[in-house]
The first five atom37 places (N, CA, C, CB, O) and aatype in JSON, in Angstrom:
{
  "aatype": [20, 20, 20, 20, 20, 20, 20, 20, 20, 20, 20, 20, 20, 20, 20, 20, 20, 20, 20, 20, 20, 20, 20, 20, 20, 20, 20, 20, 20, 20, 20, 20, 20, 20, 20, 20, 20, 20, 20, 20, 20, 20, 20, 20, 20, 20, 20, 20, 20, 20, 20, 20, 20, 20, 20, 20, 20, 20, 20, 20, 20, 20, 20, 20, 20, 20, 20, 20, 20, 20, 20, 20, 20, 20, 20, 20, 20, 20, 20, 20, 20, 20, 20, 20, 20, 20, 20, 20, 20, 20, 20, 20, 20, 20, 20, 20, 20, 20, 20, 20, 20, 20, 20, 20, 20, 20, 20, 20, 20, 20, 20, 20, 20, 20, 20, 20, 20, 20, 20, 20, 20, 20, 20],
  "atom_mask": [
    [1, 1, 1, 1, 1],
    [1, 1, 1, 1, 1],
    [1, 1, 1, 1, 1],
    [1, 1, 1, 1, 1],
    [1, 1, 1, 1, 1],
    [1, 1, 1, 1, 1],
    [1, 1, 1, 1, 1],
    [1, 1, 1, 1, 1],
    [1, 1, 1, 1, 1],
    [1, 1, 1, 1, 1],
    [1, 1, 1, 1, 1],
    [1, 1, 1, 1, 1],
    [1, 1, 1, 1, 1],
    [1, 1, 1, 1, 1],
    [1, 1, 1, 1, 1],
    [1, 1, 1, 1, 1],
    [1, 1, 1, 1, 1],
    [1, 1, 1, 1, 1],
    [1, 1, 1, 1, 1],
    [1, 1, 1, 1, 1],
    [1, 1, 1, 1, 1],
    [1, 1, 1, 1, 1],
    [1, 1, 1, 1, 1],
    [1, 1, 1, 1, 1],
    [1, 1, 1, 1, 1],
    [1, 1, 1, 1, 1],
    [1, 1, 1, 1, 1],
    [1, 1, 1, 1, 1],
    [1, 1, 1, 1, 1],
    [1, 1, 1, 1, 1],
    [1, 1, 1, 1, 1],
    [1, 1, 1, 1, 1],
    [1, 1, 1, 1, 1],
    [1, 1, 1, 1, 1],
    [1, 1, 1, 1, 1],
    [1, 1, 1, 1, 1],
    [1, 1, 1, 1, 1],
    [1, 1, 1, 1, 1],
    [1, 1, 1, 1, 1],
    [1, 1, 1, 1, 1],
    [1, 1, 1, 1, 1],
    [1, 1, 1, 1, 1],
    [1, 1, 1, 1, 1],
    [1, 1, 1, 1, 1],
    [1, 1, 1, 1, 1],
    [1, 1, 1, 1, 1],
    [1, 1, 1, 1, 1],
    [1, 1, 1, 1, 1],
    [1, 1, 1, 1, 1],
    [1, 1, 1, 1, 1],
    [1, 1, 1, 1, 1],
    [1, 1, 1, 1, 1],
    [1, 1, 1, 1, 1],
    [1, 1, 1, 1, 1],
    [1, 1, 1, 1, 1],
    [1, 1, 1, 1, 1],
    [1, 1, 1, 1, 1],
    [1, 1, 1, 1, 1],
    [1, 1, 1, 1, 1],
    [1, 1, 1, 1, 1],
    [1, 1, 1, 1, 1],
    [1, 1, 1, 1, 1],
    [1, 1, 1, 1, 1],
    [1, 1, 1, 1, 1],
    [1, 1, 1, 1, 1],
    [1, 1, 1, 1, 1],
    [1, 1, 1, 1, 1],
    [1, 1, 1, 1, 1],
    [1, 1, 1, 1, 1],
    [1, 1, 1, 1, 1],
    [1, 1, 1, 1, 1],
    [1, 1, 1, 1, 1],
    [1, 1, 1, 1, 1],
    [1, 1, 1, 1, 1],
    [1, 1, 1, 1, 1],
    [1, 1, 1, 1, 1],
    [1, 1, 1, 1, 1],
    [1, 1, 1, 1, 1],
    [1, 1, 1, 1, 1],
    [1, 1, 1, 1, 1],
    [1, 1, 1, 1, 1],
    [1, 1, 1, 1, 1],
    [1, 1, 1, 1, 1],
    [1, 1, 1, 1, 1],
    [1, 1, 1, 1, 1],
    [1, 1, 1, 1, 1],
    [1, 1, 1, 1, 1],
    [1, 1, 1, 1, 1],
    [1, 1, 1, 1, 1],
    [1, 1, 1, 1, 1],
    [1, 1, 1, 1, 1],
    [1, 1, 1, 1, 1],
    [1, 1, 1, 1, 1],
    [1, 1, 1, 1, 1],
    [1, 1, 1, 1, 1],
    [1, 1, 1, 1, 1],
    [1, 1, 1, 1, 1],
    [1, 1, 1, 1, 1],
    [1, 1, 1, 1, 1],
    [1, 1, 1, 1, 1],
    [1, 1, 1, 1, 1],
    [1, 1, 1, 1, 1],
    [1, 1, 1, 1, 1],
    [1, 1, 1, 1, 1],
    [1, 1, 1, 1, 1],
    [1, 1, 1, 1, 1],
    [1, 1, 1, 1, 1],
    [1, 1, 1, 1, 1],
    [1, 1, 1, 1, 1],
    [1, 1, 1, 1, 1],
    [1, 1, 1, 1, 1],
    [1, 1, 1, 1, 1],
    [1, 1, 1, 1, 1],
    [1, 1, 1, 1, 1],
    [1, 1, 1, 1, 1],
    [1, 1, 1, 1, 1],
    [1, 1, 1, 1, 1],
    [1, 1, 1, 1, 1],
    [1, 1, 1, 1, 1],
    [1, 1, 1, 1, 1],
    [1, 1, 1, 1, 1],
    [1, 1, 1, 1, 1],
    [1, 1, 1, 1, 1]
  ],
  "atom_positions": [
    [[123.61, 101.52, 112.22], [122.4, 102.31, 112.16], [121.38, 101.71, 113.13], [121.84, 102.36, 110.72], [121.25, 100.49, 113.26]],
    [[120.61, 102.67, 113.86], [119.76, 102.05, 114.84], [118.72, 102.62, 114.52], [120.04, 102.14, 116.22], [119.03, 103.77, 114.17]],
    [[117.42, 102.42, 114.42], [116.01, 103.0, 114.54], [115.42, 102.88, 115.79], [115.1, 102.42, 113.63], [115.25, 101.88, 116.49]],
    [[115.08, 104.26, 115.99], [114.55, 104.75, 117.4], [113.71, 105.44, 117.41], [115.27, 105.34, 118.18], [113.68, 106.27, 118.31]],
    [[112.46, 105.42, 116.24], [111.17, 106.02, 116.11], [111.02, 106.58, 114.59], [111.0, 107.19, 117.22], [111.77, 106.53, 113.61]],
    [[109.67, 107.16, 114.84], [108.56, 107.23, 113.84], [108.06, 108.63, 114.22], [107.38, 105.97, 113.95], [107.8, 108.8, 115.41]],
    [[107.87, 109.79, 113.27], [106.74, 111.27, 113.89], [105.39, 111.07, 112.66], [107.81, 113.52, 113.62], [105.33, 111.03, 111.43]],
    [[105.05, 111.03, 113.08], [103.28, 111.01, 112.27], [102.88, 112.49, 112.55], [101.8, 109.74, 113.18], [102.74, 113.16, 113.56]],
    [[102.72, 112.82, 110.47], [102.64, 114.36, 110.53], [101.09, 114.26, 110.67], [103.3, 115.33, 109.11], [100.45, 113.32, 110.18]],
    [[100.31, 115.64, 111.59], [98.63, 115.46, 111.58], [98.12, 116.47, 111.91], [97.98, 114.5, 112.44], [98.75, 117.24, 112.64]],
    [[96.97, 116.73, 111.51], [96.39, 118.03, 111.47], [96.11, 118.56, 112.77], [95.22, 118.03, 110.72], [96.11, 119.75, 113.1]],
    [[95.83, 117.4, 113.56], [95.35, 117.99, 114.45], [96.2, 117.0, 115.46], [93.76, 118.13, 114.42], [96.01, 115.8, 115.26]],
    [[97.12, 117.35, 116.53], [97.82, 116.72, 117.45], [97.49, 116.34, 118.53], [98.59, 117.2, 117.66], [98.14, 115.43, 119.05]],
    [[96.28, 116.95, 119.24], [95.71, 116.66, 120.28], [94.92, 116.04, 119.83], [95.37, 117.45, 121.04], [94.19, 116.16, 120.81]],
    [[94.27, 115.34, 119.09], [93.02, 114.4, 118.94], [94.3, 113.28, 118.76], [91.62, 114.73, 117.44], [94.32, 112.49, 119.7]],
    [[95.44, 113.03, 117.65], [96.35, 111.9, 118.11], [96.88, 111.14, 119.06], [96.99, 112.04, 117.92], [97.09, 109.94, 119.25]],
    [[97.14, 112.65, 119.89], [97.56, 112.16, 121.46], [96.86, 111.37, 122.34], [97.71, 113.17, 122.28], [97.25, 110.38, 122.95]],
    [[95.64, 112.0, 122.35], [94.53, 111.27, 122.81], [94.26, 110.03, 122.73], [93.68, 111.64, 122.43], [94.08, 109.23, 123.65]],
    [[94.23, 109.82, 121.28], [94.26, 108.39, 120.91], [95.22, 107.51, 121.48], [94.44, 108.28, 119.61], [94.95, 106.59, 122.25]],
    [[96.53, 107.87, 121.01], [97.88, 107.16, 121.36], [97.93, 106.67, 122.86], [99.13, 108.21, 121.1], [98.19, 105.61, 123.44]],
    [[97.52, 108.12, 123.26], [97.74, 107.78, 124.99], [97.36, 106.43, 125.63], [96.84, 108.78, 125.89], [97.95, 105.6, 126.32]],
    [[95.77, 106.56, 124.96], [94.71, 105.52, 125.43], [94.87, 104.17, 124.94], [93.35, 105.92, 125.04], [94.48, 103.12, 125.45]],
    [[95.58, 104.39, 123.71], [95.89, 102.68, 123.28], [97.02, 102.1, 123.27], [95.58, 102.3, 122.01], [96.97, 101.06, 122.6]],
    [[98.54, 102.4, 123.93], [99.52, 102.24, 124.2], [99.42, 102.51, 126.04], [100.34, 103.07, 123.2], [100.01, 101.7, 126.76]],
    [[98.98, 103.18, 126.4], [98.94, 103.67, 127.74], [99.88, 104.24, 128.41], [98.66, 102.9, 128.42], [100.03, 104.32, 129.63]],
    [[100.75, 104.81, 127.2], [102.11, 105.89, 127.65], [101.4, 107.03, 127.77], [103.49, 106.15, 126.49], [100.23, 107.29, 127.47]],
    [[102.53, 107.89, 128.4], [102.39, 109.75, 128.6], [102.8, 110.24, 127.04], [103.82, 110.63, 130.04], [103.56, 109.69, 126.25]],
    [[102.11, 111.31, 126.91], [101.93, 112.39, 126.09], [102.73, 113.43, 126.57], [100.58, 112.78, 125.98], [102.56, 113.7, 127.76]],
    [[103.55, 114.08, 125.97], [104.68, 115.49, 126.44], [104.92, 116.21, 125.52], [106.13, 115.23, 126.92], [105.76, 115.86, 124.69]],
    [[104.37, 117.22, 125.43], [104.14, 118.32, 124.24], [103.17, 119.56, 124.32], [103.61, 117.59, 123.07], [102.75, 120.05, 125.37]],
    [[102.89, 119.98, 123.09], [101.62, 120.8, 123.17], [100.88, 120.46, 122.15], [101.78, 122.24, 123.15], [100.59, 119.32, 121.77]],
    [[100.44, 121.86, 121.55], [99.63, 121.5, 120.15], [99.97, 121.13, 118.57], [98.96, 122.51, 119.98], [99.31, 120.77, 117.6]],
    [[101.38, 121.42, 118.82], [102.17, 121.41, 118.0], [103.08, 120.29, 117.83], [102.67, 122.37, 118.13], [103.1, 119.79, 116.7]],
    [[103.92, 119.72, 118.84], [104.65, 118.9, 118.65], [104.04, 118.37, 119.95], [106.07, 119.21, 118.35], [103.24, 119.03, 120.61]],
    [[104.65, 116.62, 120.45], [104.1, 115.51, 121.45], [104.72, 114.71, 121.02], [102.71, 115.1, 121.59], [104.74, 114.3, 119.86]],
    [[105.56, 114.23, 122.3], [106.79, 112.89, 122.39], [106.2, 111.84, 123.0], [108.23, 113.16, 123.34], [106.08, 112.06, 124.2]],
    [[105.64, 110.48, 122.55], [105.16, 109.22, 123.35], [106.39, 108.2, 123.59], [103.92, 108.42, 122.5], [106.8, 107.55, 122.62]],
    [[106.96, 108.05, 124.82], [107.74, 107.01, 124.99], [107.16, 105.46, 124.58], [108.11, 107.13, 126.37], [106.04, 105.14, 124.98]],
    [[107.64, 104.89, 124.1], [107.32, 103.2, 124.29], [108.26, 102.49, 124.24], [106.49, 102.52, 123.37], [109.25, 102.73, 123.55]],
    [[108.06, 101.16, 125.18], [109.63, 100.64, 124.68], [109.84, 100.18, 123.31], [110.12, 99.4, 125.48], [109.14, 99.71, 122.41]],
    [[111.35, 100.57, 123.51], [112.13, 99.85, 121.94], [112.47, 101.59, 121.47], [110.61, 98.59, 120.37], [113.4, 102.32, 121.77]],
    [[111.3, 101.8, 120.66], [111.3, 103.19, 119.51], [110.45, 103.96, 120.22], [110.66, 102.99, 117.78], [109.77, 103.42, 121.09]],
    [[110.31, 105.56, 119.93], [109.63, 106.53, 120.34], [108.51, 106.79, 118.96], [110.68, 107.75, 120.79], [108.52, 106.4, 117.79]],
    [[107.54, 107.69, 119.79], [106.36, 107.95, 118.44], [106.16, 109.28, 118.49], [104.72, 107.18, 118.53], [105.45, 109.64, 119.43]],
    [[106.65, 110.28, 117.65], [106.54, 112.06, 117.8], [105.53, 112.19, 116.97], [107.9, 113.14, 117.29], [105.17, 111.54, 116.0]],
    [[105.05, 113.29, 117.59], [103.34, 113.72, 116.15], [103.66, 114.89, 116.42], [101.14, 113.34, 116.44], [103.92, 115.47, 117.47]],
    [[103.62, 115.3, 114.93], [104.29, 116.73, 114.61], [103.21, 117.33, 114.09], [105.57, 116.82, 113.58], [102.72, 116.59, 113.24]],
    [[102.33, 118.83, 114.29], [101.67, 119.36, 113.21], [102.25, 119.28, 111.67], [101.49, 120.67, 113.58], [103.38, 118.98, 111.28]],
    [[100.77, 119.75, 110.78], [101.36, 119.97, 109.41], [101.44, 121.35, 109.34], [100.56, 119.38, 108.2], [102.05, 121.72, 108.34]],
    [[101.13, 122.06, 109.89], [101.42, 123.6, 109.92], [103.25, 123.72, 110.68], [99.92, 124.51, 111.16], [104.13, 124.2, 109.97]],
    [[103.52, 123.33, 111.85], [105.1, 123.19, 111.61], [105.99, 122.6, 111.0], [105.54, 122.99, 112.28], [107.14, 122.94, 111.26]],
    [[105.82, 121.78, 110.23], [105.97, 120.82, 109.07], [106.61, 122.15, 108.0], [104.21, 119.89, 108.5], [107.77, 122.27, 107.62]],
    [[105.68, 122.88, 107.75], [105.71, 124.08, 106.7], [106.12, 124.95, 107.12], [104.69, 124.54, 106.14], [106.49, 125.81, 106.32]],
    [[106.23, 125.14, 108.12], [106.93, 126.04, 108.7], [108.79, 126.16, 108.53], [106.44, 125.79, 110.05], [109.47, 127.06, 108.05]],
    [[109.2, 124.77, 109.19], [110.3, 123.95, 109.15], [110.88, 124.04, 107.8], [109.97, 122.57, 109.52], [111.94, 124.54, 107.41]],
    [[109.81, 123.35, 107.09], [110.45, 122.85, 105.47], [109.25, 123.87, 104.89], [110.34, 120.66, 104.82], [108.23, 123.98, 105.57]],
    [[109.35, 124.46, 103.88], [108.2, 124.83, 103.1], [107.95, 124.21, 102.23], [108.15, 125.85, 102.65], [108.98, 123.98, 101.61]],
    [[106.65, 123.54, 101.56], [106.72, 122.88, 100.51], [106.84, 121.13, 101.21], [108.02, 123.56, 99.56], [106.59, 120.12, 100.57]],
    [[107.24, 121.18, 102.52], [107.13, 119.26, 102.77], [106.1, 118.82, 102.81], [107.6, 118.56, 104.0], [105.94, 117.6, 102.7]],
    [[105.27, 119.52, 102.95], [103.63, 118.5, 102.89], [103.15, 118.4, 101.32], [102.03, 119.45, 103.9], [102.01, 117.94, 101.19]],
    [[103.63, 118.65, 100.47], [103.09, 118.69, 99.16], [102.73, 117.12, 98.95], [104.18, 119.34, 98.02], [103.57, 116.23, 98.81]],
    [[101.85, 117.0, 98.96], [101.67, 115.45, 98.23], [101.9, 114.19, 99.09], [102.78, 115.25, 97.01], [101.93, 113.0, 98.77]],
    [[102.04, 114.82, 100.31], [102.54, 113.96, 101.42], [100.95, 113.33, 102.1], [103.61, 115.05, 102.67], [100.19, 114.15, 102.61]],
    [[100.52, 111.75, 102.04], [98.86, 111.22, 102.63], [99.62, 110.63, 103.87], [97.69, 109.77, 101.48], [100.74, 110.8, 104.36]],
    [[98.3, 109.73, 104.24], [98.26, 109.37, 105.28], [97.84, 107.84, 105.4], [97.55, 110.25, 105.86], [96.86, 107.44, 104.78]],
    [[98.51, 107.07, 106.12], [97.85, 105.58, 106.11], [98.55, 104.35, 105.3], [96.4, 105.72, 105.47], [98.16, 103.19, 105.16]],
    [[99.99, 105.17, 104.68], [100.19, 104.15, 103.55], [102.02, 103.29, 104.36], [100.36, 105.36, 101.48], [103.15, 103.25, 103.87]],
    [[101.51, 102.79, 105.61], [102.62, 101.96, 106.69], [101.82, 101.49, 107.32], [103.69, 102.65, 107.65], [100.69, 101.95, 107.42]],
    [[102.33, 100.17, 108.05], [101.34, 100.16, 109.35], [102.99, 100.02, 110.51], [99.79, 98.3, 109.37], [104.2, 99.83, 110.37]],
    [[102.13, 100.24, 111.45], [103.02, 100.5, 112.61], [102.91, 99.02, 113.53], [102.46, 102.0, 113.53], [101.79, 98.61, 113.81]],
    [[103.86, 98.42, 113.86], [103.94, 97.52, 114.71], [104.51, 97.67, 116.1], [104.48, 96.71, 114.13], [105.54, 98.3, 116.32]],
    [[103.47, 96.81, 117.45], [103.73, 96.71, 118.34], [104.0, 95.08, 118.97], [102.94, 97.49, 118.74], [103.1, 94.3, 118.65]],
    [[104.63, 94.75, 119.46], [105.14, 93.44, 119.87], [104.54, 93.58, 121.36], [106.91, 93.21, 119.71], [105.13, 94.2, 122.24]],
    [[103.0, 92.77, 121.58], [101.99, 92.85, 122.75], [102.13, 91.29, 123.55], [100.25, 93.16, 122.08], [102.53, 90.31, 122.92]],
    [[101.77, 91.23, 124.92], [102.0, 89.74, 125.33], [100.78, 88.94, 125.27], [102.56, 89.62, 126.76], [100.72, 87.72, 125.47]],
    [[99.65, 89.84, 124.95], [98.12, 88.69, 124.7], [97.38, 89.37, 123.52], [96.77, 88.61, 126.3], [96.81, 90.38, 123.95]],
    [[97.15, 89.18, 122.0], [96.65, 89.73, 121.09], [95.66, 89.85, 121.32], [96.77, 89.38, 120.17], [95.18, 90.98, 121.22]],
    [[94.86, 88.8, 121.74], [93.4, 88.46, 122.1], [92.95, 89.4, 123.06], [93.2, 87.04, 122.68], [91.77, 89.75, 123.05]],
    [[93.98, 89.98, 124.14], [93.43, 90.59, 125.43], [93.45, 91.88, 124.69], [94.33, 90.45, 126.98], [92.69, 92.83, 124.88]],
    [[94.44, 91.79, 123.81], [94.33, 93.5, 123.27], [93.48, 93.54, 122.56], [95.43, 94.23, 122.5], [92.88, 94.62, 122.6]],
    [[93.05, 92.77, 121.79], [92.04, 93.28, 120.85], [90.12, 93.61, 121.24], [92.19, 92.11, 119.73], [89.24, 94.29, 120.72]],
    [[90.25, 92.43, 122.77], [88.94, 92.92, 123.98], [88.95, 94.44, 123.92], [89.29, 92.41, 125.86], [88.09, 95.27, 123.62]],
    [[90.38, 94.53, 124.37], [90.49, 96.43, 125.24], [90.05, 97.19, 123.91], [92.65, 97.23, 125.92], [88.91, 97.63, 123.79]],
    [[91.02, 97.32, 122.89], [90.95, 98.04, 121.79], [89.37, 97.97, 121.44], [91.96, 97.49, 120.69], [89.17, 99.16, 121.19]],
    [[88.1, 97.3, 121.26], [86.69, 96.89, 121.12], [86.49, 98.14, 122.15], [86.15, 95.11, 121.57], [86.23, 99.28, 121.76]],
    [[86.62, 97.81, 123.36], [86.05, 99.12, 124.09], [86.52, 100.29, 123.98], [86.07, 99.07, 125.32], [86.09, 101.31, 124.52]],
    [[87.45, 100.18, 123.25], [88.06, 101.79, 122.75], [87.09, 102.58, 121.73], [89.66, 101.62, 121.83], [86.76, 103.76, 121.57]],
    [[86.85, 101.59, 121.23], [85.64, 101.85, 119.54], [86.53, 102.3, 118.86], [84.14, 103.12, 119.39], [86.25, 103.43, 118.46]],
    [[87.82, 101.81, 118.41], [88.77, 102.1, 117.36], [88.18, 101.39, 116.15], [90.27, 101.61, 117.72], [87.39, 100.44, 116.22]],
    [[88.59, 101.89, 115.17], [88.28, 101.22, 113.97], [88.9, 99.87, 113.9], [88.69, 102.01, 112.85], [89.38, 99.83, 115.03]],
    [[89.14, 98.99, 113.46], [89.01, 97.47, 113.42], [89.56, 97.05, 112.03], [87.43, 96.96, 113.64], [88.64, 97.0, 111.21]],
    [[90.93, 96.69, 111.45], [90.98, 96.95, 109.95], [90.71, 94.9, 110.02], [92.93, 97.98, 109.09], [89.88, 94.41, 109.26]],
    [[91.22, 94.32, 110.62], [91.79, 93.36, 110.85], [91.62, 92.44, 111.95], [92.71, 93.71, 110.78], [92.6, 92.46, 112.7]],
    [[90.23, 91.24, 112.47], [90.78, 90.89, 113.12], [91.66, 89.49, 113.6], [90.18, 91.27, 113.5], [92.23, 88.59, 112.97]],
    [[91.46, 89.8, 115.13], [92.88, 88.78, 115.55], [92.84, 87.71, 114.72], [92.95, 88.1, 117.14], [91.7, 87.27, 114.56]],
    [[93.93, 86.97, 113.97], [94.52, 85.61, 113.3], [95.47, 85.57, 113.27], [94.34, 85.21, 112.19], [96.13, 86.53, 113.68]],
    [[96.01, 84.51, 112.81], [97.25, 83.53, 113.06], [97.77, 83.4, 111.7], [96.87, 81.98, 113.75], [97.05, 83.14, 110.73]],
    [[99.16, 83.61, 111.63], [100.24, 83.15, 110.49], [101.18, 82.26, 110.58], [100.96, 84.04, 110.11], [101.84, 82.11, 111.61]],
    [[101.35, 81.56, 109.48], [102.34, 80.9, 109.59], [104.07, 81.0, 109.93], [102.11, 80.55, 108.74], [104.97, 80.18, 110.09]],
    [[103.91, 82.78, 109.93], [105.27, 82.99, 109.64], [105.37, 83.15, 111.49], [105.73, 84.5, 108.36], [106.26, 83.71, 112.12]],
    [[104.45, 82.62, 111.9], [104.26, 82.69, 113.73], [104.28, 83.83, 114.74], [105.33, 81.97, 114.36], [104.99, 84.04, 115.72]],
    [[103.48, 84.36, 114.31], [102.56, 85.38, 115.03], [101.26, 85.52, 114.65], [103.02, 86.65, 114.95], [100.75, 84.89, 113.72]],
    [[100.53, 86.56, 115.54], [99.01, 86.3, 115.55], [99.0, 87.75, 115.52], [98.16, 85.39, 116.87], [99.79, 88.25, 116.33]],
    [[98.33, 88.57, 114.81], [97.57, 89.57, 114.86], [96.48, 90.65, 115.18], [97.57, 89.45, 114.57], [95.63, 90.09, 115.87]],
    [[96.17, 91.88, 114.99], [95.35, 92.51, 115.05], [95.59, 93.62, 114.34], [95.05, 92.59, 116.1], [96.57, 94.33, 114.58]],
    [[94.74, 93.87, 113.41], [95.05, 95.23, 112.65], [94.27, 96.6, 112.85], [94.88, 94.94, 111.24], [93.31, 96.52, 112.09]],
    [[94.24, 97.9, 113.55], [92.97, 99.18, 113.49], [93.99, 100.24, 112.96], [92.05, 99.76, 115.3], [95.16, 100.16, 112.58]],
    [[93.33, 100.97, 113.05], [93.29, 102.52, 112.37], [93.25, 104.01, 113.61], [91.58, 102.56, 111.31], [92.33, 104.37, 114.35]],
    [[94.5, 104.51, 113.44], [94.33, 105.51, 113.78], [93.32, 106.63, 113.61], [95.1, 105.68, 113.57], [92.62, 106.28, 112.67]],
    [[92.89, 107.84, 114.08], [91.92, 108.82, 114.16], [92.55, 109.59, 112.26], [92.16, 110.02, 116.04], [91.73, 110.26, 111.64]],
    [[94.11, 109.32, 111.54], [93.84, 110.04, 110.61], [94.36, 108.91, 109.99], [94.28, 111.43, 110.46], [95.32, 109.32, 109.33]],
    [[94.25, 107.69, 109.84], [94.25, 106.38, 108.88], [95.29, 105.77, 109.04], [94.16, 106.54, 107.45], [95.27, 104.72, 108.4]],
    [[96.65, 106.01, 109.88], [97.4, 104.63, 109.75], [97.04, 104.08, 110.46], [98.62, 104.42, 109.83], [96.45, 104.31, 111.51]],
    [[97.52, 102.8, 109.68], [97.71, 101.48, 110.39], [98.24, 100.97, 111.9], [98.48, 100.97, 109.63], [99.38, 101.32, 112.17]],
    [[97.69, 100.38, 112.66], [98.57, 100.02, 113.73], [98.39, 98.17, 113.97], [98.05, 101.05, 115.2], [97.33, 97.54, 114.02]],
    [[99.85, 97.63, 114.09], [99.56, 96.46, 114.21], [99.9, 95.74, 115.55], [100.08, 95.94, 113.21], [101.07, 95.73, 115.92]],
    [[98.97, 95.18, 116.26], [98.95, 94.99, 117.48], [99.81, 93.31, 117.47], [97.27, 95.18, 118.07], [98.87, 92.54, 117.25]],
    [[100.83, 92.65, 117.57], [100.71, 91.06, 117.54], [101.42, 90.72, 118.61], [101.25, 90.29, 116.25], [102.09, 91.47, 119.33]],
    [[101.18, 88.99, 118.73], [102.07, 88.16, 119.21], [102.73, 87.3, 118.3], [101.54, 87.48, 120.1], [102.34, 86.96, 117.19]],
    [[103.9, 86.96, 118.95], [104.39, 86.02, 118.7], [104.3, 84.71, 119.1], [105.12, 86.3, 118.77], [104.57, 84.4, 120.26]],
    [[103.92, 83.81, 118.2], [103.49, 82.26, 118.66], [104.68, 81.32, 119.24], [102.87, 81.43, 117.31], [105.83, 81.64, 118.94]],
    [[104.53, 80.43, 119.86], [105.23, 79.12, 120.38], [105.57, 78.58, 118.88], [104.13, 77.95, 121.43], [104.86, 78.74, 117.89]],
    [[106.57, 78.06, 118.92], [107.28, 77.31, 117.57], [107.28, 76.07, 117.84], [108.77, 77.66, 117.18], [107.74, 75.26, 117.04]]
  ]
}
């Protein structure tokens, strides 16, 4: 079994994209409805919730938002978390250090997940 992405269902797809674009700095390929972000490793699809229901009827029942966080494996936490500041992203978390050896940064997407920005430390 291999994992090769994540679709984040959202009301509104072009305000995601937007986001995504600007804080990963991949291309956006889609419309209003559906949008494919390459990154390496896994891909990130944002699907409306109106095709959602469309697709499945009844899949959004009870279905929120925010309850994962998403990880990215970055080469300077610190430099990302400068850029991300001028983004004016929300901020859940900032940069520190674990023992389990990596360093962090935690913000928030435009409809509440999580995104986790880290490095990995020298051992």
């Amino acid at each position: 079994m291999k994992f090769v992405g994540i679709c984040l269902i959202t009301k509104n797809v072009p305000a995601l994209a937007r986001f995504y674009t600007q804080v990963l700095g991949v291309q956006a390929e889609g419309d209003d409805r559906h949008v494919e972000l390459q990154t390496e490793g896994a891909h990130i699809s944002l699907f409306s919730v109106d095709g959602m229901e469309q697709m499945a009827p009844q899949s959004m029942r009870g279905a929120g938002y925010g309850g994962f966080t998403i990880g990215f494996q970055v080469d300077d936490v610190d430099g990302e978390y400068e850029r991300l500041k001028c983004l004016e992203v929300e901020l859940v978390k900032l940069p520190a250090s674990y023992p389990w050896g990596s360093r962090s940064v935690w913000f928030r997407d435009p409809d509440g997940n999580l995104l986790d920005f880290f490095t990995l430390l020298p051992k």
